[in-house]
N, CA, C and O of each residue as an XYZ file, in Angstrom:
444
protein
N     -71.799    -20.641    -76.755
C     -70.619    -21.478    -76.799
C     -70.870    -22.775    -76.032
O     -71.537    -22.731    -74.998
N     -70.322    -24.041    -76.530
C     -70.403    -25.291    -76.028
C     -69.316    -25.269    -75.074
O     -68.235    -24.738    -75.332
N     -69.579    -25.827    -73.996
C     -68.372    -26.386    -73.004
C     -68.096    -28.131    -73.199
O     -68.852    -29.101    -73.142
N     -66.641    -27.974    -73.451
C     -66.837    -29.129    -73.883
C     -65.306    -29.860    -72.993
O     -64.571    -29.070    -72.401
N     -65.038    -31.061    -72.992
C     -64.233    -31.732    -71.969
C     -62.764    -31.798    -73.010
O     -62.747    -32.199    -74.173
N     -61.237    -31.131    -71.980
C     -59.958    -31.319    -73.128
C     -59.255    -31.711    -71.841
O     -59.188    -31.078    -70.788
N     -58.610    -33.216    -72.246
C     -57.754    -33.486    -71.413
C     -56.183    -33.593    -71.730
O     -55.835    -34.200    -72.742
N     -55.424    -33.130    -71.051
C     -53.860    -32.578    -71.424
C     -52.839    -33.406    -70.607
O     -53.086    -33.728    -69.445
N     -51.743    -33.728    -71.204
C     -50.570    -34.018    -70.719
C     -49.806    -32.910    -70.882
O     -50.018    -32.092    -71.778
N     -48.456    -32.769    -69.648
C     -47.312    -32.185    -70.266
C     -45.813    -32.979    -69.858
O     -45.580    -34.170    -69.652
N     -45.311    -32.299    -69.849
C     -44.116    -32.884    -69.670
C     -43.091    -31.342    -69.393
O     -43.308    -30.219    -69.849
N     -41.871    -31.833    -68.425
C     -40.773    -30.632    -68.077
C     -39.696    -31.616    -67.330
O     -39.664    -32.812    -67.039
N     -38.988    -30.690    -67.201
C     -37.301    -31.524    -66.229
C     -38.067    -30.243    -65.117
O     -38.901    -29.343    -65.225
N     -37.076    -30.908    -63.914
C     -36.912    -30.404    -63.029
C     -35.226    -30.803    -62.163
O     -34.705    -31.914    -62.064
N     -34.809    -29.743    -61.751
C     -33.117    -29.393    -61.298
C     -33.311    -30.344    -59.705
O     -34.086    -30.244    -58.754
N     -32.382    -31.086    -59.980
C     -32.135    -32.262    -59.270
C     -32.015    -31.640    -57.911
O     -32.135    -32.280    -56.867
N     -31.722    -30.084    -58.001
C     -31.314    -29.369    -56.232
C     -32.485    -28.671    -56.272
O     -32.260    -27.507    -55.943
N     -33.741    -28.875    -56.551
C     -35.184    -27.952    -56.924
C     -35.829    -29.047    -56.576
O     -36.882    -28.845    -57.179
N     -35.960    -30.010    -56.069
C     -36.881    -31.114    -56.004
C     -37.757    -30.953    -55.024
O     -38.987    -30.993    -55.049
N     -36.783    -30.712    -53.894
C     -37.688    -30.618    -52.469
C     -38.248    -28.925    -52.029
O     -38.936    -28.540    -51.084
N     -37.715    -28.303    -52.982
C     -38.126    -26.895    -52.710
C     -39.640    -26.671    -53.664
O     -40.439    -25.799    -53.321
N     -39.940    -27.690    -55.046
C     -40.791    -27.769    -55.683
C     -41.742    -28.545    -54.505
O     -42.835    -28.083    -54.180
N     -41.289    -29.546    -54.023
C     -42.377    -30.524    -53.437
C     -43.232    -29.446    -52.792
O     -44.372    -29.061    -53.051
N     -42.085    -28.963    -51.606
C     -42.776    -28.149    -50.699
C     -43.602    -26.872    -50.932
O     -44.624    -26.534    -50.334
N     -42.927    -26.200    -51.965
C     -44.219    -25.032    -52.527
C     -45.608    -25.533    -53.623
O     -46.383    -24.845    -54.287
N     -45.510    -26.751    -53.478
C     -46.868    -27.518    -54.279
C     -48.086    -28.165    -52.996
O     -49.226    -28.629    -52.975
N     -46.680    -27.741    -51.777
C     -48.068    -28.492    -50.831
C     -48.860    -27.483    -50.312
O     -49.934    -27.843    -49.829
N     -48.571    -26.233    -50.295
C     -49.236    -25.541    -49.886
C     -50.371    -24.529    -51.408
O     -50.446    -24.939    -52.567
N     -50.858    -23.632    -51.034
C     -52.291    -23.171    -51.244
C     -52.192    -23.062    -53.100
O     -53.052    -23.492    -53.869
N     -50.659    -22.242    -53.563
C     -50.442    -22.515    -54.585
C     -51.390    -21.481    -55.445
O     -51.367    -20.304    -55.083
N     -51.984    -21.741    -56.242
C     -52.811    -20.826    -57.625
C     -53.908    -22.284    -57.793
O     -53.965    -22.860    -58.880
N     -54.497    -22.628    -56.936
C     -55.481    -23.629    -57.330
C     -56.705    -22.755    -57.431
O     -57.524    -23.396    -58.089
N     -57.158    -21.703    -57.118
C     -58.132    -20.899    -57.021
C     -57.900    -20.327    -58.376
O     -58.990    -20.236    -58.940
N     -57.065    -19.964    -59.022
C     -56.953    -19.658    -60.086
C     -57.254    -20.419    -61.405
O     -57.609    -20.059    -62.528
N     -56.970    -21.615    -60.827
C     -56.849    -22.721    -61.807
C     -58.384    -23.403    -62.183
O     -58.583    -23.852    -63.311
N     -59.509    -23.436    -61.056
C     -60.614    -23.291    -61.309
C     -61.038    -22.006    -61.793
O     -62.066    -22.349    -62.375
N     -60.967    -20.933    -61.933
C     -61.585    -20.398    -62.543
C     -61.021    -20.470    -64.005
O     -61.854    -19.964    -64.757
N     -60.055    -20.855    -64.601
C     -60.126    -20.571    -66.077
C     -60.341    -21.958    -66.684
O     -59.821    -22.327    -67.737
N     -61.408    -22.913    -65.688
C     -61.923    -24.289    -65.755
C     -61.205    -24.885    -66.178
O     -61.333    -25.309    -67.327
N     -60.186    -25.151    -65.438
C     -59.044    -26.124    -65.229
C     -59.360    -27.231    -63.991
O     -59.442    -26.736    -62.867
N     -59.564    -28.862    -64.127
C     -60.051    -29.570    -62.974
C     -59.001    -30.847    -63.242
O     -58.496    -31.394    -64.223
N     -58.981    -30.957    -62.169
C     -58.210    -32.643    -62.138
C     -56.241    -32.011    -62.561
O     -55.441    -32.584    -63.300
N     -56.049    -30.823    -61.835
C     -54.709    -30.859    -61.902
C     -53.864    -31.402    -61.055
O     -53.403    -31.102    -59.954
N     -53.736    -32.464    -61.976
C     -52.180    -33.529    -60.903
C     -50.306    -33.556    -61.694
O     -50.190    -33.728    -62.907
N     -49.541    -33.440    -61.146
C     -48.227    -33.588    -61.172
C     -47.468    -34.593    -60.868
O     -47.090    -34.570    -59.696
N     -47.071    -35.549    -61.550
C     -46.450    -36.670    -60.575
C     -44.766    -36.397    -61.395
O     -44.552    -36.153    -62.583
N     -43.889    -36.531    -60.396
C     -42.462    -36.381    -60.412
C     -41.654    -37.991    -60.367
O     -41.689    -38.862    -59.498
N     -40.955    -37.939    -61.667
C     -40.201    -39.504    -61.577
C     -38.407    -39.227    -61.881
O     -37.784    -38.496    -62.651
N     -38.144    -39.919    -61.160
C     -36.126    -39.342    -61.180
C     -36.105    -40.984    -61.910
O     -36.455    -42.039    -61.383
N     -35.363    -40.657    -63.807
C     -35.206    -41.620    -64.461
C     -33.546    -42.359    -64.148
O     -32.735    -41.973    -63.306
N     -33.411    -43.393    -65.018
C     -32.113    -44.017    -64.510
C     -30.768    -43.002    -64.672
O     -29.772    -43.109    -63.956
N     -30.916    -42.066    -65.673
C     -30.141    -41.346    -66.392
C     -29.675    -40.265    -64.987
O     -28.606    -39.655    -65.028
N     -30.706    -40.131    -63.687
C     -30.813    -39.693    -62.567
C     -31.212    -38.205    -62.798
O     -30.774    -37.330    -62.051
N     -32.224    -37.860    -64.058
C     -32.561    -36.381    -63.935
C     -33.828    -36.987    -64.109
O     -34.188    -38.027    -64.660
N     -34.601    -35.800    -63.317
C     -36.317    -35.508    -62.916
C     -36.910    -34.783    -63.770
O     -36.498    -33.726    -64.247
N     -37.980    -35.376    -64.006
C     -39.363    -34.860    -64.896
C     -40.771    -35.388    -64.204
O     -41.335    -36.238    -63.514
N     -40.850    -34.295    -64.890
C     -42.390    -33.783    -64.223
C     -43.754    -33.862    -65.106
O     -43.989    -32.824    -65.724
N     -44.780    -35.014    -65.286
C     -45.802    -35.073    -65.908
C     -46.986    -34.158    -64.799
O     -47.370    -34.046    -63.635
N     -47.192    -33.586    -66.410
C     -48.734    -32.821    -65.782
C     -49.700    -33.430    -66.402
O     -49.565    -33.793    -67.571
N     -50.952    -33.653    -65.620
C     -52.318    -34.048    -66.360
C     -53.339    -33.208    -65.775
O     -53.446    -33.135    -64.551
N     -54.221    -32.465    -66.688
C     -55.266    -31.781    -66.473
C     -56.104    -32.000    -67.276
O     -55.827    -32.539    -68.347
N     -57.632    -31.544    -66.866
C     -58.779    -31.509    -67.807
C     -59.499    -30.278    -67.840
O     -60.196    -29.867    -66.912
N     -59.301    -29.655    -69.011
C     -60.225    -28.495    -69.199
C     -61.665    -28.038    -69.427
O     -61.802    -27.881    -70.640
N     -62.603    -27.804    -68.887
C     -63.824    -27.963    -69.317
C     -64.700    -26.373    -69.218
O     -65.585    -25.937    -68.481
N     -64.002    -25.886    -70.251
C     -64.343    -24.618    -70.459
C     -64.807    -24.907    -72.690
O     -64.579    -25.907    -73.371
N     -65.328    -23.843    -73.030
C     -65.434    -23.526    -74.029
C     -64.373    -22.439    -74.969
O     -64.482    -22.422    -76.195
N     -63.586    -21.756    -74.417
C     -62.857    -21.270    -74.848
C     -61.265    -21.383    -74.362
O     -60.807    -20.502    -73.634
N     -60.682    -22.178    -74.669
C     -59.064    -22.561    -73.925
C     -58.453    -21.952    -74.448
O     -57.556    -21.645    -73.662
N     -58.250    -21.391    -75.570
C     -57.264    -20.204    -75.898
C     -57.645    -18.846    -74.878
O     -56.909    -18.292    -74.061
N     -58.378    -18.686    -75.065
C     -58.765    -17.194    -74.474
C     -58.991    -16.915    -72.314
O     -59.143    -15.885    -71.658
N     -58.903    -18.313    -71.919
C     -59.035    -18.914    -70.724
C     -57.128    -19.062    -70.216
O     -56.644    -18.601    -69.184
N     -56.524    -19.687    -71.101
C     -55.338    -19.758    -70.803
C     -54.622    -18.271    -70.824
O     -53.789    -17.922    -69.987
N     -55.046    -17.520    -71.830
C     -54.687    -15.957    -71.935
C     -55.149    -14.856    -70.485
O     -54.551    -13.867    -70.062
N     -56.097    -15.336    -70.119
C     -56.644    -14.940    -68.656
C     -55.833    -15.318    -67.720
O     -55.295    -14.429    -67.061
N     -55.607    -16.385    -67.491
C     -54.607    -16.994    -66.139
C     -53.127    -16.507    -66.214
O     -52.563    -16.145    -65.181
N     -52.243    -16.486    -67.885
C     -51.297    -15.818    -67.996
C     -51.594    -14.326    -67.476
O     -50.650    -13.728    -66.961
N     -52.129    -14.051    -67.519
C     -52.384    -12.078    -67.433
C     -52.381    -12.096    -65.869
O     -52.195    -10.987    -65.368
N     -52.549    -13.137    -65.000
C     -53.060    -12.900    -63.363
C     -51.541    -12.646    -62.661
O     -50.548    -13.373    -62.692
N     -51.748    -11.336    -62.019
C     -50.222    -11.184    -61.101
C     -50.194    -12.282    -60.098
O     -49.020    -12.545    -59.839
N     -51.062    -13.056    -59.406
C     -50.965    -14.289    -58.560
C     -50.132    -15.448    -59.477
O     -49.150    -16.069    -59.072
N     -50.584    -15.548    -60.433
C     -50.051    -16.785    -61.427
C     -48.814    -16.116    -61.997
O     -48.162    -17.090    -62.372
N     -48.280    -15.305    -62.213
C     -46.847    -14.730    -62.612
C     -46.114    -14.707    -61.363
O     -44.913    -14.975    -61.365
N     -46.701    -14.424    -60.344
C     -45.798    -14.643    -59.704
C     -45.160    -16.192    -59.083
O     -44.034    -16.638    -58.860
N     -46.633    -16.718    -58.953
C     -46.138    -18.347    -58.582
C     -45.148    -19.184    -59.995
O     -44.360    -20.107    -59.794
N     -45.394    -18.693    -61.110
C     -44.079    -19.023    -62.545
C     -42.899    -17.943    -62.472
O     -42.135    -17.768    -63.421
N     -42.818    -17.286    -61.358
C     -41.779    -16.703    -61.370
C     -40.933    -17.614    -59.925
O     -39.712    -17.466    -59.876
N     -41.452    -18.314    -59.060
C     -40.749    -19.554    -58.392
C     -40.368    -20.198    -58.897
O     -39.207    -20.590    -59.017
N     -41.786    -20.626    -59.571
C     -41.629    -22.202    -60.429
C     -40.493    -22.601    -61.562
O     -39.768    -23.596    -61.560
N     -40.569    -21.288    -62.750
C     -39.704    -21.619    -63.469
C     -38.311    -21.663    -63.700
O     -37.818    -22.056    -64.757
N     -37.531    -21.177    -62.506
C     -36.076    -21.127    -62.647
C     -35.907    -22.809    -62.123
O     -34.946    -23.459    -62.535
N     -37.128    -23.549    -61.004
C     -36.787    -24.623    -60.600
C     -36.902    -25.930    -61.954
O     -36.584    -27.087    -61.680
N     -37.421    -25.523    -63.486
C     -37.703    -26.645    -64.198
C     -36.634    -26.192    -65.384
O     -35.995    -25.159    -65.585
N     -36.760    -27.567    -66.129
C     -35.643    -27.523    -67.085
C     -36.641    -28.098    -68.160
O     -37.196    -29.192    -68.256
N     -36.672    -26.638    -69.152
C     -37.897    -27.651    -70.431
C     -37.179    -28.200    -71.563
O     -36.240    -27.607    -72.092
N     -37.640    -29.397    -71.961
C     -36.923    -30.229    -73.042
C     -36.945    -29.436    -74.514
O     -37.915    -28.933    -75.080
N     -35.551    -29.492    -74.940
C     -34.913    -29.520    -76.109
C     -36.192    -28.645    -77.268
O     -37.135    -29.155    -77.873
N     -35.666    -26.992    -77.227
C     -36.766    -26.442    -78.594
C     -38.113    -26.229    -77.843
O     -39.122    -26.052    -78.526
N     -38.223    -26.235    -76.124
C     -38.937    -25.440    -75.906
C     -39.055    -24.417    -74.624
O     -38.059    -24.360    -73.902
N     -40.125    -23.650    -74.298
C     -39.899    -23.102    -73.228
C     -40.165    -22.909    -72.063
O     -39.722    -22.033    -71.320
N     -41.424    -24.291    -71.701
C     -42.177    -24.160    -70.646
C     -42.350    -26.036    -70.899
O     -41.691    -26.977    -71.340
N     -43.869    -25.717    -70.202
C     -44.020    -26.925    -70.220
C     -43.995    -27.772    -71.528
O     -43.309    -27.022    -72.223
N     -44.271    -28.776    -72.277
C     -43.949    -29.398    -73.580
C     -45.313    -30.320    -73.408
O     -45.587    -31.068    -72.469
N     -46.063    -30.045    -74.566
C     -47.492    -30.673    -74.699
C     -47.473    -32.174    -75.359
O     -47.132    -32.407    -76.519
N     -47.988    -33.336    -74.216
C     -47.933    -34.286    -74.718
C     -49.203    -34.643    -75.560
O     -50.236    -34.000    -75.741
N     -48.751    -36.038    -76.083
C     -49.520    -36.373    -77.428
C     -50.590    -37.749    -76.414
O     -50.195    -38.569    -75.585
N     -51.749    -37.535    -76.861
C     -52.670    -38.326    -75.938
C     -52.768    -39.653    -77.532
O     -53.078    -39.596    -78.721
N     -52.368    -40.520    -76.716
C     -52.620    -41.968    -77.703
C     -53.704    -42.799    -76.769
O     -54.454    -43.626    -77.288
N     -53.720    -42.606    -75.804
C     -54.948    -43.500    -75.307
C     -55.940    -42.913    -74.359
O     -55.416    -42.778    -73.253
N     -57.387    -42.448    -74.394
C     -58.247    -41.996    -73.141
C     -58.998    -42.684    -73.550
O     -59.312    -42.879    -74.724
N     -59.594    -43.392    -72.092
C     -60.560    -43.996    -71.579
C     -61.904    -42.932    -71.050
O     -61.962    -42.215    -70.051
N     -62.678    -43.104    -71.888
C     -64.011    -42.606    -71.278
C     -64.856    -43.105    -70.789
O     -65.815    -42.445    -70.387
């Protein structure tokens, strides 16, 4: 199998009274150990409160594994990572028709 480079956007809301309870359980240790192993690198989150005054949350990661279906199926299965989406997800609000995070559409990478 080739390993080959996939870089991802996402997108989510987050509950305007969840902001600082998200900040603070992102500063600490988290599932980053997890997140390298199912060769997940460059995971960043940046949080923007729009004029409308509700918060969303862009994710950007890069995958550099050969198998991302079967890699993402691994990290779902980890009781460490169910439990840290069992914090996480009552604090986010996913947009309209879906149920988690919402996969953005890449129109521009620079290599």
């Amino acid at each position: 199998m080739t390993t080959s480079v996939r870089r991802l956007g996402q997108v989510i809301g987050l509950r305007p009274d969840k902001v600082e309870d998200y900040k603070r359980l992102h500063a600490g240790r988290g599932v980053r150990h997890l997140l390298q192993q199912a060769n997940i690198r460059n995971f960043s989150i940046f949080l923007r409160q729009f004029d409308d005054g509700r918060y969303y949350e862009f994710a950007y990661f890069e995958y550099h594994g050969a198998d991302y279906d079967a890699d993402m199926a691994w990290l779902a299965a980890q009781p460490d990572n169910q439990a840290w989406l069992a914090l996480c997800d009552p604090m986010q609000i996913p947009l309209g028709g879906e149920t988690s995070w919402a996969q953005m559409e890449a129109i521009f990478l620079n290599d």
